[in-house]
C-alpha positions as CSV (number, residue, x, y, z in Angstrom):
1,X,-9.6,-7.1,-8.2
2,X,-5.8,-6.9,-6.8
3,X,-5.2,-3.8,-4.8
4,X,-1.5,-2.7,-4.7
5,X,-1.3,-0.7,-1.0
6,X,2.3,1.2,-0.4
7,X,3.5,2.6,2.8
8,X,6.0,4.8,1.9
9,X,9.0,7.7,3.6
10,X,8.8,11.2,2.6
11,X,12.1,11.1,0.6
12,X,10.9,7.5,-1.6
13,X,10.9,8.1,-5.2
14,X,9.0,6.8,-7.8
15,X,11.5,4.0,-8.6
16,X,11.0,2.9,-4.5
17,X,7.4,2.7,-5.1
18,X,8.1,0.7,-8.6
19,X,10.5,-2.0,-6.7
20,X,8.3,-2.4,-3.9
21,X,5.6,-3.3,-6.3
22,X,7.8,-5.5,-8.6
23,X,9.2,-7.2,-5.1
24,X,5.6,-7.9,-4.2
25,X,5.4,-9.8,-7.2
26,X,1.9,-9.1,-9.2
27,X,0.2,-6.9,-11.4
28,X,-2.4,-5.2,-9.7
29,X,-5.7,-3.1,-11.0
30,X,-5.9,-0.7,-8.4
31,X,-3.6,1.6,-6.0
32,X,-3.7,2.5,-2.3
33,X,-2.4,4.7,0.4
34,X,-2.4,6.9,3.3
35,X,-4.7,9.7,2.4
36,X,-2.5,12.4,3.5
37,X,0.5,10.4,1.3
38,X,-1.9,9.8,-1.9
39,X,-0.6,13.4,-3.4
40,X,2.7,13.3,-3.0
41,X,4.7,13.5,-6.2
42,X,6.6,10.6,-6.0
43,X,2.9,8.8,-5.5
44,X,0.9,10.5,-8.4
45,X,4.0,10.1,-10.5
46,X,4.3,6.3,-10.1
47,X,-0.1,6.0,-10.3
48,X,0.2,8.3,-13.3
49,X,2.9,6.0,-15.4
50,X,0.6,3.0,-14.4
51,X,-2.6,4.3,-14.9
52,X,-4.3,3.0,-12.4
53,X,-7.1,4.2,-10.2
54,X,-6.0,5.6,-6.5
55,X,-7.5,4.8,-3.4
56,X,-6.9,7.6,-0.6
57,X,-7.5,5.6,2.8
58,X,-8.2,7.4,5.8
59,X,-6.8,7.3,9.3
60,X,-9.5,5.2,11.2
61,X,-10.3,2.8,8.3
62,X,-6.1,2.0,8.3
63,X,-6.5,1.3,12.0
64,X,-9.4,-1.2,11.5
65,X,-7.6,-3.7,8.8
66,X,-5.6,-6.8,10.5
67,X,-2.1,-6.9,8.7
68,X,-0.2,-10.1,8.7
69,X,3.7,-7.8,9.6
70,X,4.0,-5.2,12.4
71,X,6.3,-2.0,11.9
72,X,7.3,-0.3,15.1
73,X,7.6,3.2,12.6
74,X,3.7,2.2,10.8
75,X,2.4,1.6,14.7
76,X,4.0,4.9,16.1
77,X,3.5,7.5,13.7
78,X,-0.5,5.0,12.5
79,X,-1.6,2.7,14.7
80,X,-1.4,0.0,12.6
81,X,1.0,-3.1,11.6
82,X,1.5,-1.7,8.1
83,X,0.4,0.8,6.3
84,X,0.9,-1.3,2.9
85,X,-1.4,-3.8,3.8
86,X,-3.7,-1.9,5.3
87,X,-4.3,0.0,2.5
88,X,-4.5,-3.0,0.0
89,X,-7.3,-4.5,2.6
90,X,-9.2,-1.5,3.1
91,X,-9.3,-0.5,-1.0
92,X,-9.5,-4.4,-2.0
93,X,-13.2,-4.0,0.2
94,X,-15.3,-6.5,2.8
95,X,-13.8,-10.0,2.6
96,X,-10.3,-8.8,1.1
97,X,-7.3,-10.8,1.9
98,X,-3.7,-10.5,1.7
99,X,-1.8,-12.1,-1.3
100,X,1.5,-12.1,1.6
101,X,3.1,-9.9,3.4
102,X,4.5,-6.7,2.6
103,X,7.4,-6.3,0.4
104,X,10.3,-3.8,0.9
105,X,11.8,-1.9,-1.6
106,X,15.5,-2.1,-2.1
107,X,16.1,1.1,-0.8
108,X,14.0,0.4,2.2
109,X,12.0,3.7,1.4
110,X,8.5,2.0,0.4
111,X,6.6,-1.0,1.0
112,X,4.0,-2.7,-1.4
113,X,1.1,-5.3,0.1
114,X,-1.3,-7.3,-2.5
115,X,-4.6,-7.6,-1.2
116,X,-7.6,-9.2,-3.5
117,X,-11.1,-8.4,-2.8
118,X,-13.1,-10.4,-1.1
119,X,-15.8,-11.3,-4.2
120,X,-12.8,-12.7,-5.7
């Protein structure tokens, strides 16, 4: 299973979520983010033209994943390197890896990380 983790601003659209995830380069069976970001409308918008299932990460289980890139904003405001691929490795499960680093949307509003499960 691919996870598709986004890190993402409050004022990202829909189309920031969708060129992170075509910059990141894959198709991916599942979603993932923040918890307190996973209903935002811009988020359940995006997951809703997809279809996909959502995976709502909490605080502490973002804090635990190793992420290959390290955002001064994603330390500050989460304690971790990036939310993206934390959220990919925490939704992909035990043993997930990173497909590559984060990508950036255009816009600079979202970021999309690939993780694939570890049973993979």
């Amino acid at each position: 299973m691919i996870v598709a983790g986004f890190g993402f601003r409050a004022a990202a659209t829909a189309d920031s979520l969708r060129d992170a995830l075509a910059r990141a380069g894959k198709d991916a069976d599942a979603l993932a983010t923040a918890a307190d970001k996973a209903d935002a409308p811009a988020f359940t918008d995006f997951a809703r033209t997809l279809g996909l299932p959502v995976h709502a990460i909490a605080p502490d289980t973002l804090r635990a994943q190793h992420t290959l890139t390290a955002s001064a904003a994603s330390r500050a405001a989460r304690d971790t390197g990036s939310v993206a691929e934390a959220a990919a490795l925490a939704a992909a499960g035990p043993g997930a890896h990173l497909l590559a680093p984060r990508a950036i949307s255009g816009d600079r509003m979202a970021t999309c990380a690939l993780a694939i499960g570890g049973t993979q």
